[in-house]
C-alpha positions as CSV (number, residue, x, y, z in Angstrom):
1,X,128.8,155.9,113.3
2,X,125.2,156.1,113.2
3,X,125.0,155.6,109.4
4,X,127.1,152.5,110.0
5,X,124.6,151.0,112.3
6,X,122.1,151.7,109.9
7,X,124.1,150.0,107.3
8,X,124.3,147.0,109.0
9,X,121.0,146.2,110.1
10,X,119.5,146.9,106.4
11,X,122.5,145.0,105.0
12,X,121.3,142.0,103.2
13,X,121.2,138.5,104.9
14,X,122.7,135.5,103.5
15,X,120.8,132.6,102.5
16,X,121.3,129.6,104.6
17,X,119.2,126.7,103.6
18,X,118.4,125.0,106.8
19,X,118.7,121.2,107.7
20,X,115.6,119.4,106.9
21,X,116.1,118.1,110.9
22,X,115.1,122.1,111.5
23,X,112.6,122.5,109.4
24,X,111.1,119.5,110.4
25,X,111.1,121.0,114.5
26,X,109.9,124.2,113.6
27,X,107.2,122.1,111.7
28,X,106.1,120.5,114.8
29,X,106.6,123.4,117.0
30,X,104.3,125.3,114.7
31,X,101.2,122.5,114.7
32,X,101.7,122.7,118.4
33,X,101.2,126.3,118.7
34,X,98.4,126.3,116.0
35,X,96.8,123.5,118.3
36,X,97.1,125.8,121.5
37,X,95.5,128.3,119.2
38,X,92.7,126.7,118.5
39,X,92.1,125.0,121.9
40,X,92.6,128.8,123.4
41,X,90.1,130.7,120.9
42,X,87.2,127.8,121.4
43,X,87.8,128.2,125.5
44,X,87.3,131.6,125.0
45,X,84.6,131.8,122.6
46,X,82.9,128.7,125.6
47,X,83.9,131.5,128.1
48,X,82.2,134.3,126.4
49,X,78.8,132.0,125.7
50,X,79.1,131.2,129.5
51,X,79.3,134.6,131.0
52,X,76.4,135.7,128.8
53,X,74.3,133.0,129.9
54,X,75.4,133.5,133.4
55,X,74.3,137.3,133.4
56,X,70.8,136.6,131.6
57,X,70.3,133.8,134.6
58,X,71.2,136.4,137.1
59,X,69.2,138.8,135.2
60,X,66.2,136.8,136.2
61,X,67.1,136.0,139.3
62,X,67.3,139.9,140.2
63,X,63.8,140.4,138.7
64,X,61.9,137.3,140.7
65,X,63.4,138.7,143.8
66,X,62.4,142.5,143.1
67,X,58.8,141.4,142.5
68,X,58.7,139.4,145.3
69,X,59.7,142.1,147.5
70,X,56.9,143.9,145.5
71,X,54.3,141.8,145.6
72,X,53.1,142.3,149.4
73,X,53.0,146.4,148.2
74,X,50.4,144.9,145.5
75,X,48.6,143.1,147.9
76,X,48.1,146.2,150.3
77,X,47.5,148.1,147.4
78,X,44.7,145.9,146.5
79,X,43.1,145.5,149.7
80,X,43.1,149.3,150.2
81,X,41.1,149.6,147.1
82,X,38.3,147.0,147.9
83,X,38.0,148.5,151.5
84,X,37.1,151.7,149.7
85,X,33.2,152.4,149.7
86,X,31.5,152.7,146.2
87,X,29.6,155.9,147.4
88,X,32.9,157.7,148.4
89,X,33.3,160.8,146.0
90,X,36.4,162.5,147.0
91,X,38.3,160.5,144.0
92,X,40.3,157.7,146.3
93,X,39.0,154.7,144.9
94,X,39.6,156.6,141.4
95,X,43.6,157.0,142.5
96,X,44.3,153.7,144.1
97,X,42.4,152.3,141.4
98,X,44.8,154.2,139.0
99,X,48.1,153.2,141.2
100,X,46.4,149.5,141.4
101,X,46.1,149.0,137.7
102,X,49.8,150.7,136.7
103,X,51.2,148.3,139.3
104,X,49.5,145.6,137.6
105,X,50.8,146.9,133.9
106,X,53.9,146.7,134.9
107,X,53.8,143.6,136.5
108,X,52.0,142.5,133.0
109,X,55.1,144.2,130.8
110,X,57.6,142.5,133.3
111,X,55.9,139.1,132.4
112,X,54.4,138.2,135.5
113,X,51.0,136.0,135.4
114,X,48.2,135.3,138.0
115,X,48.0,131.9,138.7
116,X,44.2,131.1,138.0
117,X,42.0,129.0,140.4
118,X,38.8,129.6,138.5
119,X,39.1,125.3,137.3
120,X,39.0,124.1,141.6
121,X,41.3,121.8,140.6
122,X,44.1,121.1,143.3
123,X,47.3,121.6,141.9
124,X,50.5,121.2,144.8
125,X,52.8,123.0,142.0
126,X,50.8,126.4,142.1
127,X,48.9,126.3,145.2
128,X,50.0,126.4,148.9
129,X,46.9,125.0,150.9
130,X,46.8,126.8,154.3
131,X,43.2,125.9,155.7
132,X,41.1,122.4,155.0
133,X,37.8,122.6,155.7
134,X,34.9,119.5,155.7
135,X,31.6,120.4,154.5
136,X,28.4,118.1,154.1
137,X,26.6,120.8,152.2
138,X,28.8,120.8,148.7
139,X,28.8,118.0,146.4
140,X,32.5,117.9,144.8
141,X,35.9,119.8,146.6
142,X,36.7,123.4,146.2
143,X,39.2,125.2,146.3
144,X,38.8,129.2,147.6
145,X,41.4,131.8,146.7
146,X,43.0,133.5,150.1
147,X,46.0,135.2,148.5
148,X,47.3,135.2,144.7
149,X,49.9,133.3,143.3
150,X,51.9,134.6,140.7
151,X,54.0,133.1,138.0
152,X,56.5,134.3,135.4
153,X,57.4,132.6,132.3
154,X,56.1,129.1,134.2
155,X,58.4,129.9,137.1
156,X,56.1,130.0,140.3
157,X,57.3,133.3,142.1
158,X,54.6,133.4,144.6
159,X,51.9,130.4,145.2
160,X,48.8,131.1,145.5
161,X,47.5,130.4,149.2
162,X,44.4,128.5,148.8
163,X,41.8,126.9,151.3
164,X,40.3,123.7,150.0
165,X,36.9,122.8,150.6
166,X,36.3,118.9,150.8
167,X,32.9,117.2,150.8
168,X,32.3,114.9,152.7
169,X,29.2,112.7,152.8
170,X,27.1,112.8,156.7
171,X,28.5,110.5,158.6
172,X,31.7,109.9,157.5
């Protein structure tokens, strides 16, 4: 019985020559699918391009906001070392100085940038002004450096806190 089953599936076929009516709907039916081919490999190739785009973005978005949260450390860090006295020779200033300046390597490999205020121009992009002071004594405005700014890849993560120094002529 089994060889009989066998025999009729590998039997030959007929050949039926099909209405041209037939062959003209499976005609169509095949564009269409071809068509929802197409359209479905160029959504998924858009979908692909997408998600990687979408992790790079939140790749950066999970750096700014570690270095942010780092940043303050850096300051500390920084202020520890100044505070230290030059005469001190039990090595401190040498390891904070070493800790300051991997800290500031890695900040460097991670693409992070000071923002410089060595030009005293006023700039509301990278600088958050905190103090205003008037002073008779100077002859053009200034701008002195409380706390740096930091940017990376011209992305302000941090502005740099800044008191500006205006002259003003006596009298006024």
């Amino acid at each position: 019985m089994e060889e009989e089953l066998i025999k009729e599936e590998n039997s030959p076929q007929e050949d039926f020559p099909l209405p041209v009516e037939d062959v003209n709907v499976i005609k169509h039916q095949y564009e269409e699918l071809y068509d929802k081919y197409i359209r479905l490999a160029a959504d998924f190739d858009n979908y692909r391009k997408r998600t990687v785009r979408e992790v790079e973005e939140l790749k950066d978005v999970i750096r700014v906001e570690l270095i942010k949260t780092l940043l303050p450390i850096l300051d500390d860090i920084e202020r520890a070392f100044v505070s230290i006295p030059e005469d001190r020779n039990d090595g401190m200033k040498e390891g904070i100085g070493m800790v300051l300046k991997n800290f500031q390597g890695w900040l460097a490999d991670q693409g992070v940038k000071t923002i410089d205020t060595n030009d005293n121009v006023f700039n509301p992009k990278y600088y958050e002004v905190v103090m205003v002071e008037e002073r008779t004594d100077i002859e053009e405005n200034k701008i002195e450096e409380l706390r740096k700014g930091y940017i990376l890849n011209d992305r302000v993560i941090r502005p740099t806190m800044v008191k500006v120094v205006k002259s003003i002529k006596e009298g006024e």
